[in-house]
N, C-alpha and C positions, 0 to 999 in steps of 0.2 A: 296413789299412783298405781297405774297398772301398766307393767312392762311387759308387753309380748314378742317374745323371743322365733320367727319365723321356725318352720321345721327345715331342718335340712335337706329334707326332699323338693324344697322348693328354693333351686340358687344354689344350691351346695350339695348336689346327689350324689357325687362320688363317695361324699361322709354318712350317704343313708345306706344303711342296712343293718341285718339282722346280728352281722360280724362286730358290729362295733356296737350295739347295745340288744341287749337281749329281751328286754321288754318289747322292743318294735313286735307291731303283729302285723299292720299293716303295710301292702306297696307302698308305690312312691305317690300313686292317681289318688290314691284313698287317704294319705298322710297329709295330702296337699289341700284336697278335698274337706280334712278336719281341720283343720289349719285355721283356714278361709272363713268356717263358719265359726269356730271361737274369735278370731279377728272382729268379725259380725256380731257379735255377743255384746263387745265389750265399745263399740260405736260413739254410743252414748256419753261413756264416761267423759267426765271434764279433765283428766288427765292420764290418756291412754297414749301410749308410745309405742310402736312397730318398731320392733328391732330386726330388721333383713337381713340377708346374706353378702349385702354388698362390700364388703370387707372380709379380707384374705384371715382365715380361721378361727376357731373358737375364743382367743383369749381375746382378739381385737373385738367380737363380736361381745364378749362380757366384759369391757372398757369402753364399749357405746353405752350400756347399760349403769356404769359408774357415773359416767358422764352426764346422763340425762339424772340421776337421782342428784349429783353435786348441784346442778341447773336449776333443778326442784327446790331444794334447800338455799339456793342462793348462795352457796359456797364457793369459795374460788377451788379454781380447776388443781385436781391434784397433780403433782407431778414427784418422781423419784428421782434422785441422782446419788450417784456414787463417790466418797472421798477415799483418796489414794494418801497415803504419808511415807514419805521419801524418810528412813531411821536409818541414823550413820551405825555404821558395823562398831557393836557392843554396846549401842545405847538401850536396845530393849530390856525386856526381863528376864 
């Protein structure tokens, strides 16, 4: 599986620059520009997946990415929840 995770210069440029990762070298036209041609690279494959900007921040954007690998695997969908426990005063340790 190849999962390609769009650059944030394309869909999400407020989060591109040099401020927030220091490796960037290139603009936003040049970022967008590499992007598109690795996108083009990987065409072919029988199981490539474009991961976009179209969801509001990074961790939604890497729970698309969970998402499609559980899909792959045939896995049911994960999900988290939270349990609360209501302890009468002195019953703890």
């Amino acid at each position: 599986m190849v999962l390609h995770l769009v650059t944030a210069a394309d869909g999400a440029e407020a989060y591109y620059s040099s401020g927030s990762n220091e490796s960037r070298y290139e603009d936003k036209k040049s970022a967008v520009a590499t992007d598109k041609r690795t996108q083009n690279a990987w065409v072919g494959h029988p199981c490539f997946s474009i991961i976009d900007n179209s969801v509001p921040g990074f961790e939604a954007k890497i729970n698309r990415c969970i998402d499609r690998i559980y899909r792959l695997l045939e896995l049911p969908k994960a999900t988290s929840f939270y349990k609360k426990f209501l302890l009468k005063k002195g019953s703890y340790l």
